[in-house]
mmCIF file as Biopython writes it, N, C-alpha, C and O atoms, coordinates in Angstrom:
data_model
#
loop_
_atom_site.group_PDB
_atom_site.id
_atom_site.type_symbol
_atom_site.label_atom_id
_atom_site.label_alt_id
_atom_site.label_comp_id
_atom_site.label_asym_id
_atom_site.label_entity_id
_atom_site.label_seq_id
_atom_site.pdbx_PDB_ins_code
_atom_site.Cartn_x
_atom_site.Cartn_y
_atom_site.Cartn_z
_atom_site.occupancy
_atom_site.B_iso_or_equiv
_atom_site.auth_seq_id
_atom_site.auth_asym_id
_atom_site.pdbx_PDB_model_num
ATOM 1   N N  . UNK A ? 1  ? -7.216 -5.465 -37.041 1.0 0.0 1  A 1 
ATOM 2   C CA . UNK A ? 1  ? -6.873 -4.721 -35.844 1.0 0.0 1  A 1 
ATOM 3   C C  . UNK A ? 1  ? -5.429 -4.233 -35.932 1.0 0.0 1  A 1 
ATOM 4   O O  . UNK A ? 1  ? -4.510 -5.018 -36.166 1.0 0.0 1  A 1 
ATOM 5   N N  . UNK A ? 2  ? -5.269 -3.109 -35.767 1.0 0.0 2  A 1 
ATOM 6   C CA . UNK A ? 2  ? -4.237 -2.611 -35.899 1.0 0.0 2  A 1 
ATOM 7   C C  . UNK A ? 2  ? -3.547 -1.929 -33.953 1.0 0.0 2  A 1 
ATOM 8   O O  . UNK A ? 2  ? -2.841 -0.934 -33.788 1.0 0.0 2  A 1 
ATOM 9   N N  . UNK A ? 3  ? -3.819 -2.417 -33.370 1.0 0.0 3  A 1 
ATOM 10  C CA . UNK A ? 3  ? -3.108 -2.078 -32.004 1.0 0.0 3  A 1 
ATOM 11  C C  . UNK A ? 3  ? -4.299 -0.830 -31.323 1.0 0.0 3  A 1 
ATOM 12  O O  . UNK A ? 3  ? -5.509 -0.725 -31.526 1.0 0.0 3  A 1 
ATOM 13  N N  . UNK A ? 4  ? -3.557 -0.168 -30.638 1.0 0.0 4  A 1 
ATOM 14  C CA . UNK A ? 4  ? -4.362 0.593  -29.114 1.0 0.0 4  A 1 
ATOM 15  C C  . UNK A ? 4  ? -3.990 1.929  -29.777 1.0 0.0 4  A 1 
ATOM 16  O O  . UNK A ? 4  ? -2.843 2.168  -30.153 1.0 0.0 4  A 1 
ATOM 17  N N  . UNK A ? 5  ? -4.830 2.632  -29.879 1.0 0.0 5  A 1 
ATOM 18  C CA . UNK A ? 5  ? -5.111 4.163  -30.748 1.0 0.0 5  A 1 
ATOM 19  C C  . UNK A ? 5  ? -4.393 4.803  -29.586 1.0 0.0 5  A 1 
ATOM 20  O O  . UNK A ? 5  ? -4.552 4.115  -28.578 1.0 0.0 5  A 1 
ATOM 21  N N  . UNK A ? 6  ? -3.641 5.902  -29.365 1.0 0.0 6  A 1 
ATOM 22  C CA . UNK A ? 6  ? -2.954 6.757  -28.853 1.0 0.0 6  A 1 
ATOM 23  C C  . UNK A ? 6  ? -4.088 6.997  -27.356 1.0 0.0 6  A 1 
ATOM 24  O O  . UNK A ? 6  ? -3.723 7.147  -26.191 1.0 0.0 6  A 1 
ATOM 25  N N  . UNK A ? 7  ? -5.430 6.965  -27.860 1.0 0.0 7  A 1 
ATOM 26  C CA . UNK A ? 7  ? -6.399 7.303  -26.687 1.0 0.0 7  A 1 
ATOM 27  C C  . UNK A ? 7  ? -6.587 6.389  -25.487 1.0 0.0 7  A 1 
ATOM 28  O O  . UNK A ? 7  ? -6.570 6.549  -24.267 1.0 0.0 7  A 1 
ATOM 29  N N  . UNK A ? 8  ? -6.824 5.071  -26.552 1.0 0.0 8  A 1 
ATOM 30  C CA . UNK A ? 8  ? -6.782 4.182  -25.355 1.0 0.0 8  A 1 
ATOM 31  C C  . UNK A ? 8  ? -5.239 3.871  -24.774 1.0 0.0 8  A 1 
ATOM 32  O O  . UNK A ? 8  ? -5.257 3.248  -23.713 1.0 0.0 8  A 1 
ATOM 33  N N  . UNK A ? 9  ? -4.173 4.136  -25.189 1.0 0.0 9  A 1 
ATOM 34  C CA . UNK A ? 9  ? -2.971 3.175  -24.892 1.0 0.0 9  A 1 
ATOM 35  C C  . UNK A ? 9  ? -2.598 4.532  -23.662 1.0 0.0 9  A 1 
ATOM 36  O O  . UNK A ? 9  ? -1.671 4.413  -22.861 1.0 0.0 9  A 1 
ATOM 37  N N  . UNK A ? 10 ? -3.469 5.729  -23.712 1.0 0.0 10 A 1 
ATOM 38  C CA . UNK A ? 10 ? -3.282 6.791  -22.031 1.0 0.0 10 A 1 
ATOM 39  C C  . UNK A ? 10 ? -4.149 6.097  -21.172 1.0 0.0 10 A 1 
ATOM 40  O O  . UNK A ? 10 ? -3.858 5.987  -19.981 1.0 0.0 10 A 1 
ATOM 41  N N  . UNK A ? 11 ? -5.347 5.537  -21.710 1.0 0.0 11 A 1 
ATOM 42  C CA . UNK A ? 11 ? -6.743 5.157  -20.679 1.0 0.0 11 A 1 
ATOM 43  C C  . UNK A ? 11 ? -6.179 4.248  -19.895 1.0 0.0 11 A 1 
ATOM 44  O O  . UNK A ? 11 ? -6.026 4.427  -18.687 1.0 0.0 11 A 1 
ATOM 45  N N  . UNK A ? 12 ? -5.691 2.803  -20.750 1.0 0.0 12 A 1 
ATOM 46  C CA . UNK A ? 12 ? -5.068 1.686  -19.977 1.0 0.0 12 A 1 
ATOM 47  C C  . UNK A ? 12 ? -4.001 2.168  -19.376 1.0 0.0 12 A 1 
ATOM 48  O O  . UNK A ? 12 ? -3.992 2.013  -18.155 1.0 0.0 12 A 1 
ATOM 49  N N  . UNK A ? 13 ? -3.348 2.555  -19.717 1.0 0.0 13 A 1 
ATOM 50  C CA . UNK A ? 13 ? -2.019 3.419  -19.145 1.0 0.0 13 A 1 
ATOM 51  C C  . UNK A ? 13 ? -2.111 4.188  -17.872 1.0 0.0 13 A 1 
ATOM 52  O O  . UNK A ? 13 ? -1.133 4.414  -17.159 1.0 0.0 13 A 1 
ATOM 53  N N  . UNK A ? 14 ? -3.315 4.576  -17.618 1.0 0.0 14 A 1 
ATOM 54  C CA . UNK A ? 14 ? -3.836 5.252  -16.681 1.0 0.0 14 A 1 
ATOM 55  C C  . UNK A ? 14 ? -4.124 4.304  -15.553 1.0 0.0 14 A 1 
ATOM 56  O O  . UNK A ? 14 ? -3.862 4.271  -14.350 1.0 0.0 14 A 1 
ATOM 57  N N  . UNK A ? 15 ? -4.955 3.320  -16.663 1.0 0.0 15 A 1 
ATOM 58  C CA . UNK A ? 15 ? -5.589 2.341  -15.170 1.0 0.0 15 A 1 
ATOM 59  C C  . UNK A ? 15 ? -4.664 1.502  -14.753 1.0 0.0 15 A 1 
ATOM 60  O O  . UNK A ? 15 ? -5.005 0.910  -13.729 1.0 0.0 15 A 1 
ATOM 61  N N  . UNK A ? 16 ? -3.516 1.199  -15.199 1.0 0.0 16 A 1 
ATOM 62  C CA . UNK A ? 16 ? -2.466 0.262  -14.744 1.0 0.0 16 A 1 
ATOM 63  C C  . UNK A ? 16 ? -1.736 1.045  -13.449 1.0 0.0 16 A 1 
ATOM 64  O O  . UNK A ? 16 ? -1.594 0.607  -12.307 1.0 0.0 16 A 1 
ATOM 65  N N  . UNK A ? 17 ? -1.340 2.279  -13.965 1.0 0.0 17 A 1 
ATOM 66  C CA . UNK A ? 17 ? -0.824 3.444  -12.875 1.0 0.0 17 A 1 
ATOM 67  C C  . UNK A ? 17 ? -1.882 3.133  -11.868 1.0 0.0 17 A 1 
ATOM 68  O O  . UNK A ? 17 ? -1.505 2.219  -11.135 1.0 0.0 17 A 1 
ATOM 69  N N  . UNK A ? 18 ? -2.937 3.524  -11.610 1.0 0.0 18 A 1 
ATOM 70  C CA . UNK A ? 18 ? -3.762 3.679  -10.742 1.0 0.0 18 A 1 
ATOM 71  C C  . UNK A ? 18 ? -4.200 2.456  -9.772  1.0 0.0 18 A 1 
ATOM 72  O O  . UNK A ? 18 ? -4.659 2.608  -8.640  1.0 0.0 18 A 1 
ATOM 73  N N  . UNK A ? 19 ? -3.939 1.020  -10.520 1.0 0.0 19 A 1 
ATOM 74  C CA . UNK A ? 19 ? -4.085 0.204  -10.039 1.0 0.0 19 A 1 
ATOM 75  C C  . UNK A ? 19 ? -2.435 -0.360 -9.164  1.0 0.0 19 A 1 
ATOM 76  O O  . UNK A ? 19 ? -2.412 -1.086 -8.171  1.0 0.0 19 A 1 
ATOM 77  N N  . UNK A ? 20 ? -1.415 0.117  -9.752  1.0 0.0 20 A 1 
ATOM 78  C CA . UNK A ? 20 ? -0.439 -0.234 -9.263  1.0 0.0 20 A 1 
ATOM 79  C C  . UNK A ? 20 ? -0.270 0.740  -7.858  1.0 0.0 20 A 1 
ATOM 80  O O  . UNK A ? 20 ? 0.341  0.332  -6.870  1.0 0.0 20 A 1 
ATOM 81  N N  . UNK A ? 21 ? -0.895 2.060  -7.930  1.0 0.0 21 A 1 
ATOM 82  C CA . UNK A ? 21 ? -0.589 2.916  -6.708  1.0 0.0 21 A 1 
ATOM 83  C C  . UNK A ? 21 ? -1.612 2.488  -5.716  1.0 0.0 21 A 1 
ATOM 84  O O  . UNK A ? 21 ? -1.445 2.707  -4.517  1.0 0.0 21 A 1 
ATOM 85  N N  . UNK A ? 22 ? -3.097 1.634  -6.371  1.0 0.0 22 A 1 
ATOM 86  C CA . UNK A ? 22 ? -3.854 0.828  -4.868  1.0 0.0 22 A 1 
ATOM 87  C C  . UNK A ? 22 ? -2.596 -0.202 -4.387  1.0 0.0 22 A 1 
ATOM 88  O O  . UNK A ? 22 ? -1.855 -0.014 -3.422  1.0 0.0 22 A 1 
ATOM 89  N N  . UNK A ? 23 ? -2.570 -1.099 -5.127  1.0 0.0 23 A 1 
ATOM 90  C CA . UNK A ? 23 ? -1.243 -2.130 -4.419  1.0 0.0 23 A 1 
ATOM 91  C C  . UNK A ? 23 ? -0.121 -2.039 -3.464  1.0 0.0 23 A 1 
ATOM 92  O O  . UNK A ? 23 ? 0.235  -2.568 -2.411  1.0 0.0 23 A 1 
ATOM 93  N N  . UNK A ? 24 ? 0.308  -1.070 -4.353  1.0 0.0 24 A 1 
ATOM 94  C CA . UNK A ? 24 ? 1.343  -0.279 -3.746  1.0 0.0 24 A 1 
ATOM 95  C C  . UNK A ? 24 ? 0.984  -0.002 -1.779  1.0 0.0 24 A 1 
ATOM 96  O O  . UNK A ? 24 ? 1.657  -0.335 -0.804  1.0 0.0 24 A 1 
ATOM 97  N N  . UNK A ? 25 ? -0.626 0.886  -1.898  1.0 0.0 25 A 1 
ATOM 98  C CA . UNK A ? 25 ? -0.833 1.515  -0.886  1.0 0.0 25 A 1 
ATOM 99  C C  . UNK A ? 25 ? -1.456 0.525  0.356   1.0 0.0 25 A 1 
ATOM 100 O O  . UNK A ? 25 ? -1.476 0.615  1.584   1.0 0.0 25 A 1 
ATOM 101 N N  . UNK A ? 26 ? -1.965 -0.492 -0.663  1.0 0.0 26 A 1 
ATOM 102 C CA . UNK A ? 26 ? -1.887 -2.070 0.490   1.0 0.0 26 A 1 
ATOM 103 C C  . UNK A ? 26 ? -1.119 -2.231 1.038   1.0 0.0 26 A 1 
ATOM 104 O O  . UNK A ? 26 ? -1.160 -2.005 2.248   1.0 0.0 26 A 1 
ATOM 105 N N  . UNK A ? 27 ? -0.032 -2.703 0.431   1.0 0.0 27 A 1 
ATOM 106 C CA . UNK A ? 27 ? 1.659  -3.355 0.859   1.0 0.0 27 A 1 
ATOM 107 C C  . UNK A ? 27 ? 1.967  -2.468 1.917   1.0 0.0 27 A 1 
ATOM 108 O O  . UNK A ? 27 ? 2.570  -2.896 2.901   1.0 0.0 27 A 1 
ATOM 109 N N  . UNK A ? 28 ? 1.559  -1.052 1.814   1.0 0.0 28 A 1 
ATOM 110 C CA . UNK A ? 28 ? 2.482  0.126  2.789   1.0 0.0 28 A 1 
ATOM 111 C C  . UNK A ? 28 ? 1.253  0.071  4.112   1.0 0.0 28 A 1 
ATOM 112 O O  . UNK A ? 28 ? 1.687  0.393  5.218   1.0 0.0 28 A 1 
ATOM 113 N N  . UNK A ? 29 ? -0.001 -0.258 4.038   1.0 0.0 29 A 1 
ATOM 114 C CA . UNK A ? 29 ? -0.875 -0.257 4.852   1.0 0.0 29 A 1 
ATOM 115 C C  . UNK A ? 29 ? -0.523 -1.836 5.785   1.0 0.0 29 A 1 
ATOM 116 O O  . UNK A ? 29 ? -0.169 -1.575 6.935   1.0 0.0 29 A 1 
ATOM 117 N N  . UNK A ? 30 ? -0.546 -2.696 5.612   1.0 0.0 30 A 1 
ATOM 118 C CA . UNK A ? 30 ? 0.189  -3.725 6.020   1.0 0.0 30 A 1 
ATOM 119 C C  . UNK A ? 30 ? 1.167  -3.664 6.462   1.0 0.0 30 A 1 
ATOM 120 O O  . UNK A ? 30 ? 1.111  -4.096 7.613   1.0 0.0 30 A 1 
ATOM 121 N N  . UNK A ? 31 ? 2.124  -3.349 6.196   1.0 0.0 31 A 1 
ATOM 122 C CA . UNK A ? 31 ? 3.616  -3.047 6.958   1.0 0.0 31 A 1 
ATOM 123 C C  . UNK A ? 31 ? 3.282  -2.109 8.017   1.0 0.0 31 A 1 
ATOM 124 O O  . UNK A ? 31 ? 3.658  -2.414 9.149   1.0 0.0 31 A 1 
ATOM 125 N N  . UNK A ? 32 ? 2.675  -1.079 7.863   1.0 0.0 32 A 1 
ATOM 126 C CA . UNK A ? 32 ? 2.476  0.199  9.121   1.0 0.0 32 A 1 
ATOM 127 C C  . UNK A ? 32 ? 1.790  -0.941 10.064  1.0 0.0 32 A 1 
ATOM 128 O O  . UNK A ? 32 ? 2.571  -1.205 10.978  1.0 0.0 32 A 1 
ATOM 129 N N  . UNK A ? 33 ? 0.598  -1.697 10.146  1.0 0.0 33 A 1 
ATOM 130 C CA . UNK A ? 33 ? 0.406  -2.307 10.872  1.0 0.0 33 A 1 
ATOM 131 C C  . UNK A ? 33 ? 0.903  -3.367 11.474  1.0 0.0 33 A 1 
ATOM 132 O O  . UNK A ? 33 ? 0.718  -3.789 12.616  1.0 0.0 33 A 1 
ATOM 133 N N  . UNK A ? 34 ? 1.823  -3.928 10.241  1.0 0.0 34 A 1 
ATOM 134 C CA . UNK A ? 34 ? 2.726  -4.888 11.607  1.0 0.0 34 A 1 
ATOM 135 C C  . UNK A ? 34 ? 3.564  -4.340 12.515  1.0 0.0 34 A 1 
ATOM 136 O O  . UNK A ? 34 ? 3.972  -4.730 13.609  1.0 0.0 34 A 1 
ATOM 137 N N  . UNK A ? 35 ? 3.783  -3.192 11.753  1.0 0.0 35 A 1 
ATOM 138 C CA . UNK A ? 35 ? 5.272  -2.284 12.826  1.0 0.0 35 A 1 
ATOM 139 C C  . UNK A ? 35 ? 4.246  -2.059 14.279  1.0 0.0 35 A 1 
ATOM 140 O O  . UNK A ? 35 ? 4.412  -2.631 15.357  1.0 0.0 35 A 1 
ATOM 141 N N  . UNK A ? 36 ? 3.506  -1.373 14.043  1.0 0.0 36 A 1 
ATOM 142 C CA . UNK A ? 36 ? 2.579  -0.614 14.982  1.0 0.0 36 A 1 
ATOM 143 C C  . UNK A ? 36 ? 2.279  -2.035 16.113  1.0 0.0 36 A 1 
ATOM 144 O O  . UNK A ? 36 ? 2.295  -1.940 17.341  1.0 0.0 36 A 1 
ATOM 145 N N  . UNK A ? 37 ? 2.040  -3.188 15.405  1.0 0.0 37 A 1 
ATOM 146 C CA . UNK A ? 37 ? 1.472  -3.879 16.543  1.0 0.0 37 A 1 
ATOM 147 C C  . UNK A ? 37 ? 3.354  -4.433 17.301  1.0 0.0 37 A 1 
ATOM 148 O O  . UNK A ? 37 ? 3.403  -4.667 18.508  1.0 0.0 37 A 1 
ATOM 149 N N  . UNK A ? 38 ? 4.343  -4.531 16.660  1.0 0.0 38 A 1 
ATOM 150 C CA . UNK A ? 38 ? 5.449  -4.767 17.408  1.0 0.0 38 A 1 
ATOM 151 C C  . UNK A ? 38 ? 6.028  -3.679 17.558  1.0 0.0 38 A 1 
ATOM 152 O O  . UNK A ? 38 ? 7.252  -3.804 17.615  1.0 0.0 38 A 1 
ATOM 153 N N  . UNK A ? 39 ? 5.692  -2.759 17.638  1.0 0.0 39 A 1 
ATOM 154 C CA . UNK A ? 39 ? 6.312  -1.350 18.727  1.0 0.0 39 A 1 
ATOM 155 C C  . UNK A ? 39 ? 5.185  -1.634 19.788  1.0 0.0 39 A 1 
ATOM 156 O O  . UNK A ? 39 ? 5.636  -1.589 20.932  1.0 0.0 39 A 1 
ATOM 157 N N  . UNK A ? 40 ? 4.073  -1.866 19.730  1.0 0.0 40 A 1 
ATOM 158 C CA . UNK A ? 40 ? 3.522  -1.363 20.843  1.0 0.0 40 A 1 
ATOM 159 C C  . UNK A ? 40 ? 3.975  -2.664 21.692  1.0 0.0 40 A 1 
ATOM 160 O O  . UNK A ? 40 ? 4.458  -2.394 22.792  1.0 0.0 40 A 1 
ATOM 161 N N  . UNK A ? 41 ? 3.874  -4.379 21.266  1.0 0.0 41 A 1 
ATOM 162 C CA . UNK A ? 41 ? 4.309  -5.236 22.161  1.0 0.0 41 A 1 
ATOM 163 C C  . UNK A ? 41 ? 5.729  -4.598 22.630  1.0 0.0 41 A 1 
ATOM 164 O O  . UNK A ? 41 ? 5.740  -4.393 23.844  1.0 0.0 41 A 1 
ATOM 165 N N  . UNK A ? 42 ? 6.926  -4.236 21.964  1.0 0.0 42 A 1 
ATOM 166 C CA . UNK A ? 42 ? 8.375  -3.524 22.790  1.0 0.0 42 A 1 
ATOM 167 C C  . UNK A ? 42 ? 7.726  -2.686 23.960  1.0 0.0 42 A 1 
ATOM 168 O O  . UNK A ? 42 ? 7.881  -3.037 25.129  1.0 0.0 42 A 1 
ATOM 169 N N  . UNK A ? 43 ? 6.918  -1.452 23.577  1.0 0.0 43 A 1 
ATOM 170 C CA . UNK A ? 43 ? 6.300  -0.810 24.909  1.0 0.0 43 A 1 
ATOM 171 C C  . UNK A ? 43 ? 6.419  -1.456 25.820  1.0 0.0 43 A 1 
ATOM 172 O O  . UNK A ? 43 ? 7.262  -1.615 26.702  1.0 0.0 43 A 1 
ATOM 173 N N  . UNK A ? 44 ? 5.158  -1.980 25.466  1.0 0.0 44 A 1 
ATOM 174 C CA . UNK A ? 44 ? 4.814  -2.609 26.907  1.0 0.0 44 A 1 
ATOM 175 C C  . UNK A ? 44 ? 5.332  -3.400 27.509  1.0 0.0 44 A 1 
ATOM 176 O O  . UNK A ? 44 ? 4.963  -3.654 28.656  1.0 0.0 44 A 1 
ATOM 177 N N  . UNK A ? 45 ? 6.339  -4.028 26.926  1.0 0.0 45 A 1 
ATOM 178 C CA . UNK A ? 45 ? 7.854  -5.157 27.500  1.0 0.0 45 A 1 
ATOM 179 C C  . UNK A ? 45 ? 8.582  -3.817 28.568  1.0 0.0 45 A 1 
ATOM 180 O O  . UNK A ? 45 ? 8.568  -3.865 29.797  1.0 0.0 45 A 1 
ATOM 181 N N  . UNK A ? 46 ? 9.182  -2.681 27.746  1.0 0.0 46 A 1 
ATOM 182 C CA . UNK A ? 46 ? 9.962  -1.781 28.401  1.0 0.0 46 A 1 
ATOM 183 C C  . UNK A ? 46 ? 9.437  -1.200 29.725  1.0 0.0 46 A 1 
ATOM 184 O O  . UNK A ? 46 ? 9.996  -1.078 30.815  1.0 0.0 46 A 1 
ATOM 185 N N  . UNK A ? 47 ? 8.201  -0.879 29.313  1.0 0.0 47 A 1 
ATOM 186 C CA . UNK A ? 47 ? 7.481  0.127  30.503  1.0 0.0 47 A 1 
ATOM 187 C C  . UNK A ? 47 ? 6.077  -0.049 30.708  1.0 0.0 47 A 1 
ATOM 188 O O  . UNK A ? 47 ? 5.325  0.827  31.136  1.0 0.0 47 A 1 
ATOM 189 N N  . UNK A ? 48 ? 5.735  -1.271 30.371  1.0 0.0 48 A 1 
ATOM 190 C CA . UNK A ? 48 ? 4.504  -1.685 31.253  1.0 0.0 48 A 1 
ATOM 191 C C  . UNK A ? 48 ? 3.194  -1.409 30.359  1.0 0.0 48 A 1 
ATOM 192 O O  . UNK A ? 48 ? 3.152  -0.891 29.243  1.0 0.0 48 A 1 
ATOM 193 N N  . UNK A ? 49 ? 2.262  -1.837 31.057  1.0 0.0 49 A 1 
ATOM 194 C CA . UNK A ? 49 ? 1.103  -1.956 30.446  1.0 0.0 49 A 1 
ATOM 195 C C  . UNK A ? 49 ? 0.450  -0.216 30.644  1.0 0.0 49 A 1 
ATOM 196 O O  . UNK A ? 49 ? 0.645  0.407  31.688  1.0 0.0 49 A 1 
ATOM 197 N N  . UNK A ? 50 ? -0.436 0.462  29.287  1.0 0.0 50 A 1 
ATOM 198 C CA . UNK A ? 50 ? -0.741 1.846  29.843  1.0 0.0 50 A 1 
ATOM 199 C C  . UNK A ? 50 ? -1.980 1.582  30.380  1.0 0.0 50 A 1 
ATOM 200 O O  . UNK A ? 50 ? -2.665 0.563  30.297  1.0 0.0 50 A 1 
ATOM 201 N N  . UNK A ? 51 ? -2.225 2.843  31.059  1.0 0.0 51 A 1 
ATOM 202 C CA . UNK A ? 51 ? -3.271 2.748  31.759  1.0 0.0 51 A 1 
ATOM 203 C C  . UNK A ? 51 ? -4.552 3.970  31.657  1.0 0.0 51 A 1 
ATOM 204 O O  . UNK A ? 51 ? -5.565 3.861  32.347  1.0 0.0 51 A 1 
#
């Protein structure tokens, strides 16, 4: 065995990218939702429950 032929070392190369930009888009999906749920508790501290 002589190593990863130019073809595969784009394929894996590819799927590492691709797998790092799902992760990525977890981490950022998680954070939007914690913000979102403590802005909306500040709301409703400031100015009440909506209706």
């Amino acid at each position: 065995m002589t190593g990863l032929t130019m073809d595969e070392f784009l394929f894996y190369g590819g799927m590492l990218c691709a797998a790092a930009a799902c992760i990525g888009e977890l981490i950022c999906l998680c954070m939007f939702l914690i913000r979102k749920r403590r802005l909306k508790i500040q709301l409703e501290k400031e100015y009440g429950e909506r209706k």
